[in-house]
C-alpha positions as YAML, in Angstrom:
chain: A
units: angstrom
residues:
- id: 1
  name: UNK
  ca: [-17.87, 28.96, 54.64]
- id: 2
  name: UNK
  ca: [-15.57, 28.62, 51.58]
- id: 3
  name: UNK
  ca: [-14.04, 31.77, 52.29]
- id: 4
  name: UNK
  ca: [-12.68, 30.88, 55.71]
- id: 5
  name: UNK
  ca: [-11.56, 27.53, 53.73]
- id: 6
  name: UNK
  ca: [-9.51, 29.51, 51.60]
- id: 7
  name: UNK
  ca: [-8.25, 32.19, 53.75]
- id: 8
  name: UNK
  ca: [-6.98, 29.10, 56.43]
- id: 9
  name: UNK
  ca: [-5.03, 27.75, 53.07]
- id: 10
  name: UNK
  ca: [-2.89, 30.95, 52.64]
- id: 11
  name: UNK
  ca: [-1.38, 30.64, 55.76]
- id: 12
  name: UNK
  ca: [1.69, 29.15, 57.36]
- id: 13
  name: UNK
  ca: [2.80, 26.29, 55.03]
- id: 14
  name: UNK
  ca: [0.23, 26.20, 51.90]
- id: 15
  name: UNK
  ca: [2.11, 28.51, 49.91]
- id: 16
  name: UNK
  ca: [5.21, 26.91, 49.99]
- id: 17
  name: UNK
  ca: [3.54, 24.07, 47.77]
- id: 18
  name: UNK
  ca: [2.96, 24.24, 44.17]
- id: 19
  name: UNK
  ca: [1.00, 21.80, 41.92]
- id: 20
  name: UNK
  ca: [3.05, 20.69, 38.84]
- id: 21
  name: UNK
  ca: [2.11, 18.58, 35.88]
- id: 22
  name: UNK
  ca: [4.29, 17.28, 33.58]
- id: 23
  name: UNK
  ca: [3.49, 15.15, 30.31]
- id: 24
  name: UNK
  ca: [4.96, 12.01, 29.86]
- id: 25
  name: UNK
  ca: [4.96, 9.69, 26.65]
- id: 26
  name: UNK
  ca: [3.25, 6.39, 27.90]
- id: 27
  name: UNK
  ca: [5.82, 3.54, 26.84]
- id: 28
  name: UNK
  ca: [3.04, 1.00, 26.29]
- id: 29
  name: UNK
  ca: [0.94, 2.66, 24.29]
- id: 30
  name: UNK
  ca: [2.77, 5.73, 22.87]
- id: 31
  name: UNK
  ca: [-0.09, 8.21, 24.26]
- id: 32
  name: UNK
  ca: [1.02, 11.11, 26.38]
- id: 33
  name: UNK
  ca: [-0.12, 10.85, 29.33]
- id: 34
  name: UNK
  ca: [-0.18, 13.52, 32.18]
- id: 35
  name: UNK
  ca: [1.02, 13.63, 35.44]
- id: 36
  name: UNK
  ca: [0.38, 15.62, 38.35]
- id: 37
  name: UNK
  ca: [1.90, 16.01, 41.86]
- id: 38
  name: UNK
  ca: [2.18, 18.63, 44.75]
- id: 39
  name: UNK
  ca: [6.03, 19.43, 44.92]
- id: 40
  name: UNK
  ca: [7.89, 22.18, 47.37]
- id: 41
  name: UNK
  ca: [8.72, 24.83, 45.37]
- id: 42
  name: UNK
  ca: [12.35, 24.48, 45.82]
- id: 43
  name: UNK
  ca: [11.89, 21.53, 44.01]
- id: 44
  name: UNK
  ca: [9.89, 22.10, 40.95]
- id: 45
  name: UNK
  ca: [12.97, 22.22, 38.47]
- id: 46
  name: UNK
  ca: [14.36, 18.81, 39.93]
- id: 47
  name: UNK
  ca: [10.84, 17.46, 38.74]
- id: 48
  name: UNK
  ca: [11.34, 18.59, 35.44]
- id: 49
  name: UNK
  ca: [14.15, 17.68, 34.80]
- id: 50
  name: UNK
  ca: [13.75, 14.14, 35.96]
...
């Protein structure tokens, strides 16, 4: 079953996508803090350099 999961994910738009995390220094506490979000990949250096 998971391999029909997986093999429906490759197809069409799912590749297109690409998980990025970036680590942020939390203004409150001073801790870095990770963040995470699904960004086009077109995209992924404007979320950097945010």
């Amino acid at each position: 079953m998971a391999k029909k999961a997986v093999a429906s994910m490759q197809k069409g738009e799912g590749r297109s996508f690409a998980k990025v995390i970036k680590m942020v220094k939390s203004p409150k506490t001073g801790a870095y803090v990770f963040q995470e979000e699904i960004v086009h990949n077109e995209r992924v250096k404007d979320y950097f350099t945010k």
